[in-house]
Backbone as a printed PyTorch tensor [residue, N CA C, xyz], in Angstrom:
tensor([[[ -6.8930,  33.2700, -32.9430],
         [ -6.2320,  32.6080, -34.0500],
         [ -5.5040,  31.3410, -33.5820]],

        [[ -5.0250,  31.2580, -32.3050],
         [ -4.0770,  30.1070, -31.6130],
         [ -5.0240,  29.0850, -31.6630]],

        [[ -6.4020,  29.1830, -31.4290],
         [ -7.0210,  28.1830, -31.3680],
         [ -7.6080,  27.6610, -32.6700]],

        [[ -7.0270,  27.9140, -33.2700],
         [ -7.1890,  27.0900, -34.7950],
         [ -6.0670,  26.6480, -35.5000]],

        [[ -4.8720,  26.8350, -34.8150],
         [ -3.4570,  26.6960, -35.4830],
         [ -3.3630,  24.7790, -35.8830]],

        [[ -3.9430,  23.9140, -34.5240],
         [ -4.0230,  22.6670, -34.5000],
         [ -5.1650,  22.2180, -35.0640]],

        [[ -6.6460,  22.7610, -34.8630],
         [ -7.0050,  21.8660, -36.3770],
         [ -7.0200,  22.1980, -37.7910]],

        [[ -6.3440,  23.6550, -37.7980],
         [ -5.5870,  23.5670, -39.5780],
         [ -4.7170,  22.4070, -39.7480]],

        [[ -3.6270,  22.4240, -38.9940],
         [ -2.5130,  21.8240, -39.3580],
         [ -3.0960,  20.1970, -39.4390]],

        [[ -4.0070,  19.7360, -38.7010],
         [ -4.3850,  18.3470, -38.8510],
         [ -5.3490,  18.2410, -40.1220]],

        [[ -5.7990,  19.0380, -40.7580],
         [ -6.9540,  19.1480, -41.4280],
         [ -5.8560,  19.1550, -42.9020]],

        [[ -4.8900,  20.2210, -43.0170],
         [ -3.7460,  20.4000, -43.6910],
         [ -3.3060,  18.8200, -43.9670]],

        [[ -2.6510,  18.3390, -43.3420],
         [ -1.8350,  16.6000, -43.0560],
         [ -3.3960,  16.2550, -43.9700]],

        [[ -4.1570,  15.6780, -43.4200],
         [ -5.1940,  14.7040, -43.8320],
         [ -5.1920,  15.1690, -45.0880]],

        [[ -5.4500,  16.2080, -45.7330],
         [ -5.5740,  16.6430, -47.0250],
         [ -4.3120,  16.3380, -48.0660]],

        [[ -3.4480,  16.7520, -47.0550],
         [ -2.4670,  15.9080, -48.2920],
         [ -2.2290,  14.8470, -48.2780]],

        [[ -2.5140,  13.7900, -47.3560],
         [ -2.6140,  12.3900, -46.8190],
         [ -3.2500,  11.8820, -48.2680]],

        [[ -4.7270,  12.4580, -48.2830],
         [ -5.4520,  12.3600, -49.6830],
         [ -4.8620,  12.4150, -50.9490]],

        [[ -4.2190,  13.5920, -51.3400],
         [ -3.7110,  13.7180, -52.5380],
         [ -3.0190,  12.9910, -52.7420]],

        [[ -1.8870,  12.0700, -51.9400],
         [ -0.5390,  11.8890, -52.1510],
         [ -0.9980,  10.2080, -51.8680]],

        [[ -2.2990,  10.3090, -51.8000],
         [ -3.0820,   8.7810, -51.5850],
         [ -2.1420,   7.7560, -50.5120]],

        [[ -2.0170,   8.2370, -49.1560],
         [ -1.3340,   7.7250, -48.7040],
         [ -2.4660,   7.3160, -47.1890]],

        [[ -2.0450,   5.6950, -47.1150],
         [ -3.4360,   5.1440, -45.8150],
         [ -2.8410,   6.0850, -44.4680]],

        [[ -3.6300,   7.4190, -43.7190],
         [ -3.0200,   7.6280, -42.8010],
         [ -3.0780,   7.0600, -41.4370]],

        [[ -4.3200,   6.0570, -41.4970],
         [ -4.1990,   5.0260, -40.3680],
         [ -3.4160,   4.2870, -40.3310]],

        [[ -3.1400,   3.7340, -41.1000],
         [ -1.8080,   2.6020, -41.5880],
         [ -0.3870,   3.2110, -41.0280]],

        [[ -0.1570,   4.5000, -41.5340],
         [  1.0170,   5.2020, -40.9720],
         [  0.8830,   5.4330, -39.8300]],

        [[ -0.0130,   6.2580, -39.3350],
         [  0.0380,   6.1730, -37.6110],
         [ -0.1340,   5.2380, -37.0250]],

        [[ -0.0580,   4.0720, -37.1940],
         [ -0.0260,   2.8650, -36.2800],
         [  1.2620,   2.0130, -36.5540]],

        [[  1.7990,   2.4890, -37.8930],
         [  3.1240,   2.1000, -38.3290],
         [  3.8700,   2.9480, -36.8510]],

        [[  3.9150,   3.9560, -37.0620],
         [  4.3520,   5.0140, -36.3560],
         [  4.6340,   5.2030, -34.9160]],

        [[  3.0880,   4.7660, -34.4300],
         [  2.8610,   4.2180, -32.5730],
         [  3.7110,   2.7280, -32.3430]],

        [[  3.6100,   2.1740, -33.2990],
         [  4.4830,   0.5710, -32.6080],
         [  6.1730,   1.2770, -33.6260]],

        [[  6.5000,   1.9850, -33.7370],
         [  7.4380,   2.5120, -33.7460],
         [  8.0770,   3.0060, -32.3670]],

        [[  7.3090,   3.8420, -32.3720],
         [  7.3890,   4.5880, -30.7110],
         [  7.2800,   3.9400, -29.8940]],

        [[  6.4370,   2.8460, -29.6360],
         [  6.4700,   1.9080, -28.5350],
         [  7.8270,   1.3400, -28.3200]],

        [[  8.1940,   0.8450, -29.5250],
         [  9.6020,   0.2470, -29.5510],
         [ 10.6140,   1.0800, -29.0770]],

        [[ 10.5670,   2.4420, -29.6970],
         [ 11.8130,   3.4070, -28.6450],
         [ 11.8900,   3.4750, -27.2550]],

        [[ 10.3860,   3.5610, -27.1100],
         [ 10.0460,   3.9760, -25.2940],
         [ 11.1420,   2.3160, -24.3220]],

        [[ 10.3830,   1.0870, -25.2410],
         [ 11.0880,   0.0100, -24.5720],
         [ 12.3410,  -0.0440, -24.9440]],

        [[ 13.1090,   0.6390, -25.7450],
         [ 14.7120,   0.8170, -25.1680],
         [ 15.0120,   1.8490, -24.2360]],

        [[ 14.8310,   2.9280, -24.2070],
         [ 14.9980,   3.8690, -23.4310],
         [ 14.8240,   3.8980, -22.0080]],

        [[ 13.9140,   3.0400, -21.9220],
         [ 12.8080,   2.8240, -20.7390],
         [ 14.3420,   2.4470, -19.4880]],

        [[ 14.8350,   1.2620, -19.5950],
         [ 16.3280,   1.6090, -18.9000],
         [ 17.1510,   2.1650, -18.4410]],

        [[ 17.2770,   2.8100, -19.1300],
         [ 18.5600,   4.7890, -19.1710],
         [ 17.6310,   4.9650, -18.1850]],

        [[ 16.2830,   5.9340, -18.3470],
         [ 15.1260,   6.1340, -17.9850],
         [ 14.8640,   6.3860, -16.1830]],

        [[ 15.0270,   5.3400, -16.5460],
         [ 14.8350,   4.0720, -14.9580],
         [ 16.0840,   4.5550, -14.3710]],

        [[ 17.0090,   4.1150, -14.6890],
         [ 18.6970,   3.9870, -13.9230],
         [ 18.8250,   5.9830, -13.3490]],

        [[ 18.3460,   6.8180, -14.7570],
         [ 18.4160,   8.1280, -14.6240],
         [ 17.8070,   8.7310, -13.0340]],

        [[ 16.4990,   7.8320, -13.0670],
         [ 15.5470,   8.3360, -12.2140],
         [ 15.7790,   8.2620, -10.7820]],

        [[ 16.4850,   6.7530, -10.6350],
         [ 16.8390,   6.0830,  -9.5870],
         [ 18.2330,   6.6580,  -8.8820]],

        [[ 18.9490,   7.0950,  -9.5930],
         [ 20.3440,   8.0030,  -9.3820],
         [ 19.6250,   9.4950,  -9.0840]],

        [[ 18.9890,  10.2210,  -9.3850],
         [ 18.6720,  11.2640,  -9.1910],
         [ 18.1320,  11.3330,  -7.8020]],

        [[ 17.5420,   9.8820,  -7.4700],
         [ 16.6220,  10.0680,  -5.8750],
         [ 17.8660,   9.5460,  -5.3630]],

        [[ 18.3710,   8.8970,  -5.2840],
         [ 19.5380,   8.5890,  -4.5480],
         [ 20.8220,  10.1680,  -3.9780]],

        [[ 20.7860,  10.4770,  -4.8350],
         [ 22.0050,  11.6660,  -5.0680],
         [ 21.2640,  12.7240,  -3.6510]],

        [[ 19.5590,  13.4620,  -4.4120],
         [ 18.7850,  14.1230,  -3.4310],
         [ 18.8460,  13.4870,  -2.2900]],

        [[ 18.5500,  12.3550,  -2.1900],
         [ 18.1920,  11.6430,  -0.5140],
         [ 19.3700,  11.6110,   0.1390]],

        [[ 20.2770,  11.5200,  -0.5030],
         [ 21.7130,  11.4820,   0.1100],
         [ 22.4930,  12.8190,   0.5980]],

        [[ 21.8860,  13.8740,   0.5260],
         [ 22.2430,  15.2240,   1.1820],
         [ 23.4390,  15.5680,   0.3300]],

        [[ 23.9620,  14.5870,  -0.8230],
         [ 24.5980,  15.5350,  -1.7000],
         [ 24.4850,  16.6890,  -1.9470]],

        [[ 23.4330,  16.8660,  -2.5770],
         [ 22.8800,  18.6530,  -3.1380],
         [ 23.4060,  19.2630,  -1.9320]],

        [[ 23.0930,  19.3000,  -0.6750],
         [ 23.2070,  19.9340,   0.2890],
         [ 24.8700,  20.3990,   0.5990]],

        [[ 25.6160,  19.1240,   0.7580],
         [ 26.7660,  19.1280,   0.5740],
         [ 27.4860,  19.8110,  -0.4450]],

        [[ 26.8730,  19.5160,  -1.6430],
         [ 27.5230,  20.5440,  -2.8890],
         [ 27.4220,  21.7790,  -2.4830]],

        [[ 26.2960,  22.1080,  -1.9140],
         [ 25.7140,  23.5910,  -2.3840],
         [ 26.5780,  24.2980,  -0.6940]],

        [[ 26.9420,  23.9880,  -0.1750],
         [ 27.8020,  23.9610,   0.8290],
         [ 28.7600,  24.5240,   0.5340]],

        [[ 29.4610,  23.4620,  -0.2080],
         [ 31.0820,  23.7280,  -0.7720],
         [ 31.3840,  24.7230,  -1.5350]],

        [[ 30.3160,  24.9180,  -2.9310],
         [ 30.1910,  26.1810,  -3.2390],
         [ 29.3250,  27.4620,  -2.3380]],

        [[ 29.0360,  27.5010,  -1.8270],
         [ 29.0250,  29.2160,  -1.0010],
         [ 29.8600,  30.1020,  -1.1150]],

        [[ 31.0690,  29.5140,  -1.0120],
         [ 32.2210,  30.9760,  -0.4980],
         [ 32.1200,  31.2590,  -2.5500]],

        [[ 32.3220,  30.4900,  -3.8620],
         [ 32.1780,  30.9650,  -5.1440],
         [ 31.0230,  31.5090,  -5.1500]],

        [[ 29.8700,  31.1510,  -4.7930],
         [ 28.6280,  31.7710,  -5.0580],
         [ 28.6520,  33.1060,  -4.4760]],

        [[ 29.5690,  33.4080,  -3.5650],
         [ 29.3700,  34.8650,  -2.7700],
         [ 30.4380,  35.6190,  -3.5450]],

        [[ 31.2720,  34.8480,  -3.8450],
         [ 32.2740,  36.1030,  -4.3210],
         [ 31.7150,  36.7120,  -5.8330]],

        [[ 31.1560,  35.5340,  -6.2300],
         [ 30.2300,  36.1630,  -7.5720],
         [ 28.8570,  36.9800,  -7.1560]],

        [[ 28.8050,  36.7960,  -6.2960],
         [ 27.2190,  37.5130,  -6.1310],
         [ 26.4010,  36.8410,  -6.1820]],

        [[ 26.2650,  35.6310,  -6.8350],
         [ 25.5780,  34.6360,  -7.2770],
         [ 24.8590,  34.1110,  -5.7450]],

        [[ 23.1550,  34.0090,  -5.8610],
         [ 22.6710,  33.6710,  -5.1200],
         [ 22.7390,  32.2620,  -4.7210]],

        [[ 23.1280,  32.0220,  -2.9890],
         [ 23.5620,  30.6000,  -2.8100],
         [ 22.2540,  29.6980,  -3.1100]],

        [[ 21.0680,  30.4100,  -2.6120],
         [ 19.5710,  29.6690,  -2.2820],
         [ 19.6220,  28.9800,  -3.8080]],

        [[ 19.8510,  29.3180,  -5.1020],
         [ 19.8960,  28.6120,  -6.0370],
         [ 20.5380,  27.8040,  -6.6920]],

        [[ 21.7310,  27.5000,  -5.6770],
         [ 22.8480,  26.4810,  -6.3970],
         [ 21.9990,  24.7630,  -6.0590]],

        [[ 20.8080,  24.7070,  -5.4930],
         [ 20.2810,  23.2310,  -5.9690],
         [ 20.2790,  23.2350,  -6.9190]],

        [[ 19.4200,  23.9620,  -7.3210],
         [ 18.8020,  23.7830,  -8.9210],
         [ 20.0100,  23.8280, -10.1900]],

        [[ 20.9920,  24.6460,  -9.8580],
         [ 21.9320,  24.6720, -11.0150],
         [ 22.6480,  22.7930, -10.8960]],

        [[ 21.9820,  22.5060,  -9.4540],
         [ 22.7650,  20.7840,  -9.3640],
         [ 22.5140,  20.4540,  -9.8980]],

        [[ 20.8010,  20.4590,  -9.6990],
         [ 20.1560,  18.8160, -10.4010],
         [ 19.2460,  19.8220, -11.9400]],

        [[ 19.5320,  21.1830, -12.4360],
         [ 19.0760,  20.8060, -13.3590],
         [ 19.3340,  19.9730, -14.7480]],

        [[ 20.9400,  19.5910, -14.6720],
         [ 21.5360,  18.9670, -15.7870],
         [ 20.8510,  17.4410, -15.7430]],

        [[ 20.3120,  17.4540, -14.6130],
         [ 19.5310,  15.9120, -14.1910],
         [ 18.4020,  15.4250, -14.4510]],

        [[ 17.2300,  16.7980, -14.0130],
         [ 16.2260,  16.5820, -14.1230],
         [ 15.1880,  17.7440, -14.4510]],

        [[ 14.2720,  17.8630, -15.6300],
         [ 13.1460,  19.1650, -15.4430],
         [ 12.4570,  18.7280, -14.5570]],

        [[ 11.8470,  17.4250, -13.7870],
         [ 10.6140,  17.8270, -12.9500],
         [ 11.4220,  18.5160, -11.3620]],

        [[ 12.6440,  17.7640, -11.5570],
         [ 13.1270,  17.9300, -10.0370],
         [ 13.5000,  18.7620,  -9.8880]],

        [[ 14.2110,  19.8140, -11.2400],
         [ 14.3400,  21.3020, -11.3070],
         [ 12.9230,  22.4330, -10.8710]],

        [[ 11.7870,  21.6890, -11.3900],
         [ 10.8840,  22.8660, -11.5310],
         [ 10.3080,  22.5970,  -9.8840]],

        [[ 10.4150,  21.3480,  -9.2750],
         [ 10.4000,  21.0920,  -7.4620],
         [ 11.5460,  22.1720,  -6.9310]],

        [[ 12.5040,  22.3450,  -7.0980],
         [ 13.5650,  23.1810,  -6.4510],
         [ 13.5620,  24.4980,  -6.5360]],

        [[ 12.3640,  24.9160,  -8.0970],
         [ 12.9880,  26.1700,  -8.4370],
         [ 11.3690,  26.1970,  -7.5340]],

        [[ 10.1780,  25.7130,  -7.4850],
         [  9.0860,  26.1410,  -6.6750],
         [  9.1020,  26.3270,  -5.0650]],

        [[ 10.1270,  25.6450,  -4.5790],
         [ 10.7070,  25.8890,  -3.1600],
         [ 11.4600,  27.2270,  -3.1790]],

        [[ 12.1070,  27.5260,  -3.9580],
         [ 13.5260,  28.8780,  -3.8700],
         [ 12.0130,  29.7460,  -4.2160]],

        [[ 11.1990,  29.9850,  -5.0640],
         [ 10.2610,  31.0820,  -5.3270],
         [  9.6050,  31.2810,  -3.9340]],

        [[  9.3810,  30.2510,  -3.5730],
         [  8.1520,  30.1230,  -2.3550],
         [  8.9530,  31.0180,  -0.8160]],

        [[  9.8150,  30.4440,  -1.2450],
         [ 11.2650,  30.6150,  -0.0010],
         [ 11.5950,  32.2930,   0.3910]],

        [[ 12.3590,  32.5470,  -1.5740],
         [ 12.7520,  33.9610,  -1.3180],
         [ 11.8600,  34.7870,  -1.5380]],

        [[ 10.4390,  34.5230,  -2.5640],
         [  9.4300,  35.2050,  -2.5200],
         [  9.5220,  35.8350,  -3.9570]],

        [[  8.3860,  36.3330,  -4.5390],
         [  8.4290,  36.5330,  -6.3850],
         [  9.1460,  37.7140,  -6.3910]],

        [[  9.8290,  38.0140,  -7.3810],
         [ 10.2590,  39.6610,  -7.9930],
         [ 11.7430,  39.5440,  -7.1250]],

        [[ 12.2460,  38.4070,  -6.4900],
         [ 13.5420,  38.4610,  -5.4950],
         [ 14.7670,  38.4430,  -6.6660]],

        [[ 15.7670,  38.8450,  -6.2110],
         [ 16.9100,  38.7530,  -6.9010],
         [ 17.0060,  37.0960,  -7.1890]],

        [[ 16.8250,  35.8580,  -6.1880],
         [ 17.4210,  34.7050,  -6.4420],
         [ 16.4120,  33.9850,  -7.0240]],

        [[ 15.0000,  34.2100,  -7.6160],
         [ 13.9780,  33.8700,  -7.8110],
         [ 13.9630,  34.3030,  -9.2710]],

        [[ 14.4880,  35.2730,  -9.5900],
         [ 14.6890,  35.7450, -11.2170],
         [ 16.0880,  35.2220, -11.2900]],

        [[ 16.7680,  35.0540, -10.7200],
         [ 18.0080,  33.9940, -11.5730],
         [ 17.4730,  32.7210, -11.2120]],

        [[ 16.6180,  31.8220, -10.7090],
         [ 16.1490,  30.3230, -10.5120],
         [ 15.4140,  30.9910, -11.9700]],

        [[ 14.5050,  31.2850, -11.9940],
         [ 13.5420,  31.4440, -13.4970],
         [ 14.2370,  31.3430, -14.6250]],

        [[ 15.5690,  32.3310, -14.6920],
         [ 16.0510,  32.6490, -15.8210],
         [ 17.0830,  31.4350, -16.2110]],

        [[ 17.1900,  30.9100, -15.0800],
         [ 17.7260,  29.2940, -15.8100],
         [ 17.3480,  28.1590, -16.1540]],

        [[ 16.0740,  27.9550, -15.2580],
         [ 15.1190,  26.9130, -16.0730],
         [ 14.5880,  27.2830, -17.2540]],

        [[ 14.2430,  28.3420, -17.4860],
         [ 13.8620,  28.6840, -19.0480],
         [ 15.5550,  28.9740, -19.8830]],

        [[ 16.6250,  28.6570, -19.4580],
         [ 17.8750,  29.0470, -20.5310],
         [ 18.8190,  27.8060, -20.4320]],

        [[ 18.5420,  26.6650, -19.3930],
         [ 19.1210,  25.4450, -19.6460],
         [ 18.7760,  24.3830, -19.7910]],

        [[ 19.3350,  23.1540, -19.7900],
         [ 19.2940,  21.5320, -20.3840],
         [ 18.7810,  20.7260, -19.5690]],

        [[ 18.1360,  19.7100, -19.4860],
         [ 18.3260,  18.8000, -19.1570],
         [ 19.4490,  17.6930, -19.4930]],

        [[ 20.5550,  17.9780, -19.2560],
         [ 21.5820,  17.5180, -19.8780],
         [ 21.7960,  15.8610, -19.7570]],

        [[ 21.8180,  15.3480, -18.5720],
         [ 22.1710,  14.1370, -18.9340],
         [ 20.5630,  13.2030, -18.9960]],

        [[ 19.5940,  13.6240, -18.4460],
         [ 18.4430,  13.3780, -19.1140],
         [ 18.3530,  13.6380, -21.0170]],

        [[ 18.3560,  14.4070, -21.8320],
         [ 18.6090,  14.3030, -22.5820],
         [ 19.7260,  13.4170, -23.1860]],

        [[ 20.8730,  13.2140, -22.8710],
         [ 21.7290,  12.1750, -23.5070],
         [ 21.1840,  10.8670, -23.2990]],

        [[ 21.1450,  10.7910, -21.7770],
         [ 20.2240,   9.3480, -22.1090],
         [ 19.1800,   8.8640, -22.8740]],

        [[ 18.3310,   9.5650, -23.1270],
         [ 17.1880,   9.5300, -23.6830],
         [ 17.9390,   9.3330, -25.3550]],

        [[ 18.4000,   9.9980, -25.8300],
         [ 19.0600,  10.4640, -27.5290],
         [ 19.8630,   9.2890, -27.4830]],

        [[ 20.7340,   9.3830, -26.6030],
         [ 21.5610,   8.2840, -26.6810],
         [ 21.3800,   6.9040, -27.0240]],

        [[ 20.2840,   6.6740, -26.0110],
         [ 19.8660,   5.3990, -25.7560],
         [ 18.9210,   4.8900, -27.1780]],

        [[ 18.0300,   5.7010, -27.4170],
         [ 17.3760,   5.6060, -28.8410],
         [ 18.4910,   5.5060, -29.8240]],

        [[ 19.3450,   5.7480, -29.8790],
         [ 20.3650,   5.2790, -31.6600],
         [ 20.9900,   4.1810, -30.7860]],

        [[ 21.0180,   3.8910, -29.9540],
         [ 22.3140,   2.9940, -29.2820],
         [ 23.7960,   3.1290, -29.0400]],

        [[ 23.6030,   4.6700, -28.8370],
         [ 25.2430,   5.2680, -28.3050],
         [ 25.5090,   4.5040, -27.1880]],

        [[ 26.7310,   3.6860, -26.7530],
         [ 26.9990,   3.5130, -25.5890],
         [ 28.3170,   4.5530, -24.7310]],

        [[ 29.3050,   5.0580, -26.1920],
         [ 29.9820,   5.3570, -25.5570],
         [ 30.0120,   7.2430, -25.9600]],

        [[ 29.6400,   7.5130, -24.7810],
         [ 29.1270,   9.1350, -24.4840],
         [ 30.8540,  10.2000, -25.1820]],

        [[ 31.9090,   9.8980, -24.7760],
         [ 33.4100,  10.4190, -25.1580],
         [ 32.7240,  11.6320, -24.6680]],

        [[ 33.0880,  12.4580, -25.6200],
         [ 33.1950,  14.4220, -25.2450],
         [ 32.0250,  14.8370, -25.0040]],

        [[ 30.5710,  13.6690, -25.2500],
         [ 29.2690,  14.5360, -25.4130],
         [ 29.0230,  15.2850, -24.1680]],

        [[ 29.0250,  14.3060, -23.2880],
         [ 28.9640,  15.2180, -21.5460],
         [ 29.6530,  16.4570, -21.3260]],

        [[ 30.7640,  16.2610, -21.0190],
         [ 31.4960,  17.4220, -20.8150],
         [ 31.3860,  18.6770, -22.1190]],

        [[ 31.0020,  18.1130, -23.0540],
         [ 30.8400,  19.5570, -24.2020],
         [ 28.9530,  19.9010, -24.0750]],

        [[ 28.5920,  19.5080, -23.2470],
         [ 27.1250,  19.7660, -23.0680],
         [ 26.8490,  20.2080, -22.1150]],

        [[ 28.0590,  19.8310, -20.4980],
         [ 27.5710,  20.8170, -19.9740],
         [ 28.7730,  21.7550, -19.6940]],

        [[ 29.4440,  21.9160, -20.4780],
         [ 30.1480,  23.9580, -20.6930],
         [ 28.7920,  25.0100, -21.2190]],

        [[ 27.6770,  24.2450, -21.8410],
         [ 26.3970,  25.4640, -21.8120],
         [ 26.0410,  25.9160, -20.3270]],

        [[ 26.0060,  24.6440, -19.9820],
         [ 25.2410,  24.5430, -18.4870],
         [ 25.7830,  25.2360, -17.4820]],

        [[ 27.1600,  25.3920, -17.3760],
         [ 28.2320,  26.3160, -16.8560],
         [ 27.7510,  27.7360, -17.2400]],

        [[ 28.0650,  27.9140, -18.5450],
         [ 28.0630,  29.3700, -18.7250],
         [ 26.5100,  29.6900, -18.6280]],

        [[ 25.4860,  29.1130, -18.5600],
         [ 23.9150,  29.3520, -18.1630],
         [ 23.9420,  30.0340, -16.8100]],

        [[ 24.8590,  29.1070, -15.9580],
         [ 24.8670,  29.9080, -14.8550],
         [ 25.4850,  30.5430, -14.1620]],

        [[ 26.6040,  30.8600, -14.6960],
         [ 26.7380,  32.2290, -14.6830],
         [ 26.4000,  33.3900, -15.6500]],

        [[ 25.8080,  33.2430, -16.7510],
         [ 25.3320,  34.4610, -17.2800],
         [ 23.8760,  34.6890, -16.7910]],

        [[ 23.3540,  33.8170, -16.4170],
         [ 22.1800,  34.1780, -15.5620],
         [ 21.8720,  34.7290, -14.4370]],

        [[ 22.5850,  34.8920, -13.3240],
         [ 23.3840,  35.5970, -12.5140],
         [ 23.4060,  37.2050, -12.9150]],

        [[ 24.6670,  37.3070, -13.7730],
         [ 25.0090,  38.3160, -14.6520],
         [ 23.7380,  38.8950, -15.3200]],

        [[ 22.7890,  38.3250, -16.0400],
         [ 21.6780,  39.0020, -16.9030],
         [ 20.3140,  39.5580, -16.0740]],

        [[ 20.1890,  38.8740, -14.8450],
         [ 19.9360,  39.2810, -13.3370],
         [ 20.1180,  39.9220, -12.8990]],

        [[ 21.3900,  40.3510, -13.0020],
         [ 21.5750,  41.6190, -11.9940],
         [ 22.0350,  42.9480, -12.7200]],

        [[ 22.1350,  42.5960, -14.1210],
         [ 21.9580,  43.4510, -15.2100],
         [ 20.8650,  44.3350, -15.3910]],

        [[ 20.0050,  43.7160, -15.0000],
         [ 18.4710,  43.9700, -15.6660],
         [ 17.8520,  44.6250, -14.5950]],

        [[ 18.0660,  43.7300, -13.4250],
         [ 17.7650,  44.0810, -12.3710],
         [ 18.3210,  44.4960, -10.5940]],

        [[ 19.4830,  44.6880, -11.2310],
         [ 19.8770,  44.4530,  -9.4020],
         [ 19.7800,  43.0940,  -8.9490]],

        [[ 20.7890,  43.4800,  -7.6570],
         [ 20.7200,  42.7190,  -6.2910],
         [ 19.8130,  42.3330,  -5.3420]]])
């Protein structure tokens, strides 16, 4: 049945495209130089996002962070091998799903720190990737509370992931 869900729904559109006598080439090309136009504002944020993210990694930050927190990560239980990823996932999904494929590879599948890396890429944000991106498309410049009230999810992601980890499953 999945494999018919997409050409109903296109077959659906065109049909009422018809009734409602509306040119749907005309609109989708209205539509694409629409989108083109977002991509070339965004494209900036984008860029600056991307370029800070390799900078931060190359710079043994992560390393350093994930350092400093150890002695919190132990007193919670909380596996240290995964405090990269809780770094840079507010940063980045590709560079998250690079970190969380090293910690799998590392601690090995079915591991305690390998089901909390999983259970947070599937339960958090790309947080400031997303603002930039949203942002930058309406022309927010000035961010105020959005950051910090976006990532108190990102906080409590990881630690209830942790928690729903070792709930479910043990240590």
């Amino acid at each position: 049945m999945t494999d018919f869900v997409i050409p109903v729904i296109t077959v659906a559109v065109l049909v009422y495209a018809a009734i409602k006598k509306v040119d749907v080439f005309g609109a989708f090309c209205e539509g694409a130089a629409e989108g083109l136009k977002t991509c070339a504002d965004i494209l900036p944020a984008l860029i600056l996002l991307l370029v800070c993210i390799g900078m931060f990694s190359a710079s043994g930050a992560v390393d350093a962070l994930t350092g400093l927190l150890k002695p919190l990560c132990d007193a919670l239980g909380f596996p240290t091998e995964v405090m990269p990823l809780v770094i840079l996932r507010p940063f980045s999904g590709s560079g998250a799903m690079a970190v969380y494929s090293e910690i799998a590879a590392a601690a090995g599948a079915d591991t305690f720190a390998e089901r909390v890396a999983a259970t947070l890429i599937g339960s958090s944000e790309t947080t400031f990737y997303t603002v930039a991106v949203y942002f930058s498309a309406v022309k927010i410049r000035k961010t105020r509370h959005a950051v910090p009230s976006a990532l108190v999810p990102d906080l409590t992601a990881w630690i209830i992931c942790g928690a729903v980890v070792f709930l479910f499953f043990g240590a």
